[in-house]
C-alpha positions in Angstrom: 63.6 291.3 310.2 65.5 291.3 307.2 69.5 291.9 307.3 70.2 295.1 305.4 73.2 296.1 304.3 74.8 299.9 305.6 75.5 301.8 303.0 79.5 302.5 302.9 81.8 303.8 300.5 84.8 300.9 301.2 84.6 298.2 299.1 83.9 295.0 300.4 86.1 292.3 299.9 85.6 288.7 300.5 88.5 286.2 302.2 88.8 283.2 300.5 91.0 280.5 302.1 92.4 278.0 299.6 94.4 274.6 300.5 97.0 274.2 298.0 100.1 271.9 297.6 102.4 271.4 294.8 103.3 268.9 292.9 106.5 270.0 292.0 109.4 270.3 294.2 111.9 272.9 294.6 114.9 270.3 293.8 113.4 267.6 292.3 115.6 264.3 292.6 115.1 262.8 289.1 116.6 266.0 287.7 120.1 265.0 288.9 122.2 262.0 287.9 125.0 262.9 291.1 124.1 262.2 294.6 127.0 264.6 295.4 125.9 267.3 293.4 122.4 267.1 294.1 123.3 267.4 297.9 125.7 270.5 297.5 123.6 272.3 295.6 120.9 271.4 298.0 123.0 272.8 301.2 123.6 275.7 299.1 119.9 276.6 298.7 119.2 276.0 302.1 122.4 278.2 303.3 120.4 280.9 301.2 117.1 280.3 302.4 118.5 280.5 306.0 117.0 283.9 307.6 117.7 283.1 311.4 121.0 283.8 311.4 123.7 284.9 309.5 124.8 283.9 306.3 127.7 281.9 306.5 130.0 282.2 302.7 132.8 279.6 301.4 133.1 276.1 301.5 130.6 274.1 302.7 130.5 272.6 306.0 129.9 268.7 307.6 126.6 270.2 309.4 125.1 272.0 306.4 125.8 268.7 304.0 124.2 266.6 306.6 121.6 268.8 307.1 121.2 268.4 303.2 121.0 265.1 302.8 118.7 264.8 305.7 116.3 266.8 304.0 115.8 264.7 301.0 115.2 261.6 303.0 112.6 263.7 304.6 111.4 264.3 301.3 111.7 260.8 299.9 109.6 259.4 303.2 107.0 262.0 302.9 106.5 261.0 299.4 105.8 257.5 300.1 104.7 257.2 303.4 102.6 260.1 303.6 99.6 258.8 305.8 102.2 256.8 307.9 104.0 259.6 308.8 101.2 261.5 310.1 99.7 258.4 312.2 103.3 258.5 313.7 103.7 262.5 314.4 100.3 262.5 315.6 99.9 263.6 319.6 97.9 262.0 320.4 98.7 258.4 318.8 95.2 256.8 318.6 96.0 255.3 315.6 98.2 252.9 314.6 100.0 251.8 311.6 97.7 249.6 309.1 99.0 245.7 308.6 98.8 246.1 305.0 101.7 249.4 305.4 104.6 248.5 304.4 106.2 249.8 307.4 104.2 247.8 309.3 107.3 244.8 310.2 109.8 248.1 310.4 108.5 249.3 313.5 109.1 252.7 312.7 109.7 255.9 314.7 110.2 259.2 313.8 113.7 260.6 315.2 114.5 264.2 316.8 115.2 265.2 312.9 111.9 264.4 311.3 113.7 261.5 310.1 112.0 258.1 309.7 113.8 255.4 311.3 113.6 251.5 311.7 113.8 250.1 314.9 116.4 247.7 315.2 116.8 245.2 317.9 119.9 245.8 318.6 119.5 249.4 319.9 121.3 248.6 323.5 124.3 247.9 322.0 126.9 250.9 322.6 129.8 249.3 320.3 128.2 250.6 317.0 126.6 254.1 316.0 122.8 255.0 315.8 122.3 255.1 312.1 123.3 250.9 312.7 120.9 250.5 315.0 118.0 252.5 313.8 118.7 252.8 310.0 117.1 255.4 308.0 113.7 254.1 305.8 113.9 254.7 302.3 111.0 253.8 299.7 112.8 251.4 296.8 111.1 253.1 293.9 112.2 256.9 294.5 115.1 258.8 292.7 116.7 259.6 295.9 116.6 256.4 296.4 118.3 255.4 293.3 121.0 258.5 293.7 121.7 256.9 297.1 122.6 253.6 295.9 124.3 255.0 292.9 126.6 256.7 294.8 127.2 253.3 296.8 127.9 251.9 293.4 130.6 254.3 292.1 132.3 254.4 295.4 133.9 251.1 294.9 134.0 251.2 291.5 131.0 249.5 289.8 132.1 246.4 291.5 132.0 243.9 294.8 128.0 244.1 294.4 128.0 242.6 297.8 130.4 244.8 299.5 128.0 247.7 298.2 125.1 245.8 299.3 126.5 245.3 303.0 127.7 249.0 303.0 124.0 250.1 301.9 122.5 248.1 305.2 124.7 249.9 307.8 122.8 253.2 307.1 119.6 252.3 305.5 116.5 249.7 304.9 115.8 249.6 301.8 113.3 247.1 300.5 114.2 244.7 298.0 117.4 246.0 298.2 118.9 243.4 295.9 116.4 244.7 293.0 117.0 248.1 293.6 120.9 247.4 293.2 120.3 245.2 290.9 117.6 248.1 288.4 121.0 250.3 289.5 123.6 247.9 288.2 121.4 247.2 284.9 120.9 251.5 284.0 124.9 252.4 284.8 125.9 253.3 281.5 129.6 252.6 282.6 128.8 248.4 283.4 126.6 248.6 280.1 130.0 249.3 278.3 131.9 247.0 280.9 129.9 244.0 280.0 128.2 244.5 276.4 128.7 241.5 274.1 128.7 240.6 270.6 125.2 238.9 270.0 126.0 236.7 267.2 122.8 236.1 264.8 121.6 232.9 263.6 124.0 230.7 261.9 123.5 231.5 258.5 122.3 229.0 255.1 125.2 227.4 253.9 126.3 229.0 250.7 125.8 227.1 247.2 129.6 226.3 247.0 129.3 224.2 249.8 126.3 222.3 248.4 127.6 222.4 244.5 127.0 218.6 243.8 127.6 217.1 240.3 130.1 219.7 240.1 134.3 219.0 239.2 136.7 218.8 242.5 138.3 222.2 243.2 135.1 224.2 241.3 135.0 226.3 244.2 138.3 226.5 246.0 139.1 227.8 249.6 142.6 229.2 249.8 144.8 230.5 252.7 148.4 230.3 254.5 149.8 228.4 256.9 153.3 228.5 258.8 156.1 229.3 258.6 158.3 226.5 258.8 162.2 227.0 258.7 164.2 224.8 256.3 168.2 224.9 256.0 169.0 226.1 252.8 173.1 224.8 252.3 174.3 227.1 255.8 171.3 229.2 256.6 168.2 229.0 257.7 164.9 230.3 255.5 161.0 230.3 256.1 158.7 228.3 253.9 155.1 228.7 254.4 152.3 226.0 253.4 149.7 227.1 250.8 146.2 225.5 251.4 144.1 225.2 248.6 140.9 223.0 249.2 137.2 222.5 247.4 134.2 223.6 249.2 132.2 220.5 248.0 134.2 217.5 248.4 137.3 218.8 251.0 139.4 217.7 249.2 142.9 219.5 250.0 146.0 220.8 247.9 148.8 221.7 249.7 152.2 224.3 248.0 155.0 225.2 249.4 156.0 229.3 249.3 158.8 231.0 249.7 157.6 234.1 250.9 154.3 235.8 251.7 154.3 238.6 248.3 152.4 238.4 245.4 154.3 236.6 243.1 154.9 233.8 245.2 151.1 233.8 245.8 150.8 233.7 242.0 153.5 230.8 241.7 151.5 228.6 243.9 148.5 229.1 242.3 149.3 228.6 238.9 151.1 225.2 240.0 147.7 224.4 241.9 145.5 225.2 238.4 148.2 222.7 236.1 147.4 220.0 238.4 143.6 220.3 239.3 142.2 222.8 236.8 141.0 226.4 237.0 138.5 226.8 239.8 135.4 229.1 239.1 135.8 231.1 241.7 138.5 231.7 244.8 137.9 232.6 248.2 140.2 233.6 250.8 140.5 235.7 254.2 141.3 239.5 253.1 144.9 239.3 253.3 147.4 241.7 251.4 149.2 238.8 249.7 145.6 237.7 248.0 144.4 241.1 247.6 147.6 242.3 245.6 147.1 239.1 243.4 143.3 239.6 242.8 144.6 243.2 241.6 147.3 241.4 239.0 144.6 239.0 238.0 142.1 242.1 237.3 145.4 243.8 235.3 146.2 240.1 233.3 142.2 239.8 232.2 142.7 243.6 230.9 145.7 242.7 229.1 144.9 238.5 228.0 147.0 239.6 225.0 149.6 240.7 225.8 150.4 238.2 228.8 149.6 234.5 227.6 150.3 233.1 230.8 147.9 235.2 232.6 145.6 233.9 230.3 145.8 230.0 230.6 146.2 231.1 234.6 142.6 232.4 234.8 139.9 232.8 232.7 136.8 235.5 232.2 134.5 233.5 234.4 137.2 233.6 237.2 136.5 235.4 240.4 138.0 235.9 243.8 135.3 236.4 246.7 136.9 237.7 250.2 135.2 237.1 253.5 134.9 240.2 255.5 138.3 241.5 258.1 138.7 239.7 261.0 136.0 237.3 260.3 137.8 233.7 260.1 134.9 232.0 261.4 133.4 232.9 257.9 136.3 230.8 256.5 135.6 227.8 259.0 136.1 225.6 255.9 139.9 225.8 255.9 140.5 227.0 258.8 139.6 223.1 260.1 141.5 221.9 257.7 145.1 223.9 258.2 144.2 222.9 262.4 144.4 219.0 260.8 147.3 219.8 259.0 149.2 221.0 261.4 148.8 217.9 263.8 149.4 215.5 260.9 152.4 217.0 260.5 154.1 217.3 263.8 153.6 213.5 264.0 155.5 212.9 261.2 158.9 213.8 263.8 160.8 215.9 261.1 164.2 217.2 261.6 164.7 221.0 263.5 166.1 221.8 260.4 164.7 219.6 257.0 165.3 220.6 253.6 163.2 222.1 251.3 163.0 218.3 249.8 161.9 217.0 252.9 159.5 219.6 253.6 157.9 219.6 250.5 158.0 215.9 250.4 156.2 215.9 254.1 153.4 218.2 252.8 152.5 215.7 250.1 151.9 213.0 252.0 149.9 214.9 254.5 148.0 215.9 251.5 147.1 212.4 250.3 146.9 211.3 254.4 143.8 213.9 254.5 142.3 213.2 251.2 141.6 210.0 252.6 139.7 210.7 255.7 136.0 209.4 255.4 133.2 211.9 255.4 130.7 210.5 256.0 130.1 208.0 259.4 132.6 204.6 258.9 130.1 201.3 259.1 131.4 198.4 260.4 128.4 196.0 259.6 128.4 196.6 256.0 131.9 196.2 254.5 130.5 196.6 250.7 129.2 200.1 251.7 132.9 202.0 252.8 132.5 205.9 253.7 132.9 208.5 251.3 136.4 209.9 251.1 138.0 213.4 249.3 139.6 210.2 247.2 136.7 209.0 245.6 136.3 211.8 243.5 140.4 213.2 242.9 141.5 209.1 242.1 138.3 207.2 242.2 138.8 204.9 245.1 140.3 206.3 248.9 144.0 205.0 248.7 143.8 205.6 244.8 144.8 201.7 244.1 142.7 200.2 241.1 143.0 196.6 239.7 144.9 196.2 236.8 143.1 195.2 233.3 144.3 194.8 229.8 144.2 197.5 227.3 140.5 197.8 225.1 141.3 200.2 222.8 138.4 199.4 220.5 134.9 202.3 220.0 132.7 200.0 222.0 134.7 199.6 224.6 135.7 202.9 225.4 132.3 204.0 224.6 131.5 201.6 227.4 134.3 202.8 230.0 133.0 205.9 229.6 129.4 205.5 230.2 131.1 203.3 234.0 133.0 206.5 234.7 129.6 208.2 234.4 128.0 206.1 236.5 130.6 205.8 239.3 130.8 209.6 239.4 127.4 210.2 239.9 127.1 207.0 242.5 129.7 209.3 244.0 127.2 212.3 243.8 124.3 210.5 245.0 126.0 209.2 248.7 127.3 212.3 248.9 123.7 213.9 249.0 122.2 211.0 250.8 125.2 210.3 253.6 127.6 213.7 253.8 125.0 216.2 252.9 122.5 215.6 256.3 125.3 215.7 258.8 126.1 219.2 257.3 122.7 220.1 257.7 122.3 221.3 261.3 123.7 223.7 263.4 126.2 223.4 265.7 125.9 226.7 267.5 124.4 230.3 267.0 120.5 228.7 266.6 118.3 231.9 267.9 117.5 234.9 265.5 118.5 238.2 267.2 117.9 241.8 266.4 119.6 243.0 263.7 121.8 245.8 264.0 120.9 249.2 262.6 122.6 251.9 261.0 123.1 254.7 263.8 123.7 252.8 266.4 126.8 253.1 268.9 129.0 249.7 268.8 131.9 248.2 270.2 134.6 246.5 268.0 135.7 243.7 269.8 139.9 242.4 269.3 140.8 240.2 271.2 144.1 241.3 270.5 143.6 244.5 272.6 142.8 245.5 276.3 138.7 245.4 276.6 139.0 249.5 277.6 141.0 249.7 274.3 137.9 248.6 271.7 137.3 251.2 269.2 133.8 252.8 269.5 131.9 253.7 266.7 128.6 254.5 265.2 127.3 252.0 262.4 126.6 253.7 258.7 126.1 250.7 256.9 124.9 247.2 257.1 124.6 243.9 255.2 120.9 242.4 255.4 120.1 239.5 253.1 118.5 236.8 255.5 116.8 239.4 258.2 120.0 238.8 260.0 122.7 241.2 258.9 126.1 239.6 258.7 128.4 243.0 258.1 128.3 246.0 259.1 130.5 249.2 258.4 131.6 251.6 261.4 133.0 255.2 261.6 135.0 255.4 264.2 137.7 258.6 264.9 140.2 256.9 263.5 138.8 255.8 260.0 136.0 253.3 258.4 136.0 249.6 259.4 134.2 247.1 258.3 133.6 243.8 260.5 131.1 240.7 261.0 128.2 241.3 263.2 129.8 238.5 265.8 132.8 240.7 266.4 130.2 244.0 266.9 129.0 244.3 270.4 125.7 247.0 270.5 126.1 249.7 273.3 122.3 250.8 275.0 123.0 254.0 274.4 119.7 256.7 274.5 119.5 259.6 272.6 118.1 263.1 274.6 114.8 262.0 273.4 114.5 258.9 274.2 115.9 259.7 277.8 112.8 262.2 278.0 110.2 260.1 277.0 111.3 257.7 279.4 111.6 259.4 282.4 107.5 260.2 281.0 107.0 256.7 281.2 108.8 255.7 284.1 107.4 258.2 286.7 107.9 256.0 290.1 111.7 257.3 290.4 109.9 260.7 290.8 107.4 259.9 293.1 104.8 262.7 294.4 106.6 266.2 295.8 105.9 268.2 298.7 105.3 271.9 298.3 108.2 274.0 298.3 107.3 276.3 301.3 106.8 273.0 303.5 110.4 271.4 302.4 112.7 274.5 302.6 111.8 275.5 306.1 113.5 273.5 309.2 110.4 274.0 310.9 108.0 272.7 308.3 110.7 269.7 307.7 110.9 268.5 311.1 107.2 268.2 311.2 107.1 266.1 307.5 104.0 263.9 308.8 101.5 266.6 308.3 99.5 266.7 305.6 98.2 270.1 305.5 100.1 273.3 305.8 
């Protein structure tokens, strides 16, 4: 017989039953950057949430932030070890763990707080606590894992990793600890500004004054001070500083004596430098005050040739200054090496504590012509009718400047003749100076990887090694200078002005934008893991049971 259906005025309503969990969790872990907070603000839900009894107000207690953290290792396990925890909360207990679990070695038991646990070997020993014995399991790639060990971290200070690492065992099992301290260590923002470096970039070409063959000595002329160096002066005492002038090509040295460190005395010494070796083409010189106040008179003596002849035999219209950046001396290696060789030349020369300006002066000069002589190129000892190339060769002709005497040819041919030698010695200087001197130059002694260049927004560190490392101004980079693919300058706004300093003394902070944090927290979903439902996770009852699966 057919089933017929009664006629009735109620409407009929079907029951549907519908298994659903979330994926999203009430307080998700990888929305909070605190351990702390995330636990208070977690015992404060839960104090709300409470409905047995009676709502407790004020500060929070030891019980209610215990009870907090032990609800997100709850959550953390049942995350991860999902299926684990319901072989092991299972009455009957048929099953067992698989081999391939990662809990397998643990041997794991759930605790009277739904809390899983290792086993420890040592768990008849009455001298330490529980949590020793039986530490707590926590999966390594979970963000309450990660807050855990975070908080480990700035406890002592982002330092004593293995203090931190020991302190991390006595409570929990953690695998791969070590890379999870280490991921930890690696993402504090704090230790990324702790330990950023300048990355220098690839030792750059040299420049064209260095290589300027077939050129006349002091073309291209390095200049900078050295000192200062007391001298008695009848019953008193004055500083004298030395004034280093030498050529780019040939290093060959010129060495004046100043008076003081202005202008004019910087103007002094160079016009006595040009009467003796010429007018160079172009200066160059570390950006101090003395040569940028000179550079400025130059400029003002080149407006004015007419009016001021001696400005005009000083310089002339195709003579330039070129400064290296601030606080960049290795960009003026060149005489740097040279005053370093100075210097030890001249305390060897045992000088009085108090010479005269005669002696001084008179000590300088010889140090001079001592220098000019080194050989630069390598010294052979087979071949004594080959001798090394010296500064010398090109200032006097030979390297201690002695010549044989001849008698005087003052007729056409034969200075026609003398001249046409000259010619010939200079460039058989020029030619061993590009087949002997020019390949040792050639390679590089340090700085031989490309890195990546520095970009205009990012967040630097000015490194002085005259301050403090907590003291470097920070600053965000407006402007760079990019003419290889490496850039070599860069100009930083910082709160207390515009600086401008070589890429080696500018150390890159890893510093992400809001953006850049979101897309990779997209990208990087494992600190997240899977969440529970929220109806499960709030409840003491549902999270002292976390091994089920189904609600």
């Amino acid at each position: 017989m057919p089933f017929q259906l009664e006629s009735t005025t109620e409407e009929l309503r079907a029951t549907v039953h519908v298994h659903f969990e979330s994926s999203n969790a009430v307080l998700p872990a990888n929305n909070y950057s605190n351990w702390r907070h995330l636990v208070r603000v977690t015992a404060y839900v839960l104090r709300f949430a409470d409905i047995r009894g009676t709502r407790t107000v004020g500060v929070l207690t030891s019980k209610e932030l215990r009870r907090a953290e032990q609800f997100h290792y709850r959550t953390a396990q049942h995350d991860s070890y999902r299926d684990d925890l319901a072989i092991l909360t299972a009455k009957d207990q048929k099953n067992t763990i698989s081999k391939r679990s990662p809990l397998y070695k643990l041997n794991p038991f759930v605790d009277a707080d739904g809390i899983l646990r290792m086993r420890g070997r040592t768990i008849n020993c009455e001298y330490v606590p529980m949590e020793v014995k039986c530490p707590i399991i926590l999966p390594r790639d979970h963000a309450v894992t990660k807050l855990v060990v975070e908080s480990y971290h700035q406890k002592f200070h982002h330092r004593n990793n293995e203090t931190v690492i020991n302190e991390i065992r006595q409570r929990f099992s953690i695998y791969h600890l070590r890379r999870v301290y280490s991921k930890v260590r690696t993402d504090c923002q704090r230790c990324k500004i702790r330990t950023a470096l300048p990355r220098p970039p690839a030792m750059a070409d040299l420049p064209r004054c260095r290589l300027a063959a077939f050129t006349r000595p002091f073309t291209h002329t390095g200049v900078d001070y050295f000192g200062p160096m007391e001298v008695a002066v009848r019953r008193r005492l004055e500083k004298r500083w030395g004034v280093l002038l030498t050529c780019l090509t040939v290093r060959a040295i010129h060495i004046e004596v100043a008076s003081s460190l202005n202008t004019a005395s910087c103007i002094m010494a160079l016009r006595n430098f040009m009467s003796r070796r010429g007018t160079p083409a172009v200066f160059y010189s570390d950006r101090g005050t003395n040569f940028i106040g000179a550079e400025r008179e130059l400029k003002v003596a080149l407006r004015e040739v007419d009016q001021d002849a001696m400005m005009q035999e000083m310089v002339s219209s195709s003579t330039s200054w070129c400064f290296n950046s601030p606080a960049s001396p290795h960009m003026g290696g060149s005489w740097e090496r040279l005053i370093q060789t100075v210097k030890r030349t001249l305390s060897e020369f045992n000088l009085s504590r108090r010479p005269t300006d005669e002696e001084l002066r008179n000590a300088l000069i010889e140090v001079e012509g001592i220098i000019n002589t080194r050989p630069l190129t390598h010294v052979p000892i087979e071949d004594e009718a080959a001798p090394a190339l010296t500064p010398n060769h090109w200032l006097l002709g030979t390297s201690n400047g002695s010549k044989p005497l001849t008698l005087l040819n003052d007729n056409s041919v034969a200075l026609r003749r003398g001249w046409h030698v000259s010619q010939m010695l200079a460039n058989r200087f020029w030619r061993r100076w590009l087949q002997d001197y020019l390949p040792e130059i050639t390679g590089r002694s340090k700085w031989h990887q490309r890195v990546k260049p520095i970009r205009e927004g990012d967040i630097v560190l000015i490194a002085d090694p005259d301050l403090p490392r907590n003291c470097w101004p920070k600053g965000r980079v407006i402007g760079t200078v990019n003419r290889d693919g490496q850039v070599r300058r860069v100009t930083i706004q910082t709160n207390r002005g515009v600086y401008e300093r070589p890429a080696v003394k500018v150390a890159v902070l890893d510093v992400k934008s809001k953006e850049e944090l979101a897309n990779l927290k997209t990208e990087l979903p494992n600190w997240g893991g899977v969440s529970s439902s929220p109806s499960s996770l709030i409840s003491d009852n549902a999270a002292s049971s976390a091994g089920k699966s189904t609600r």
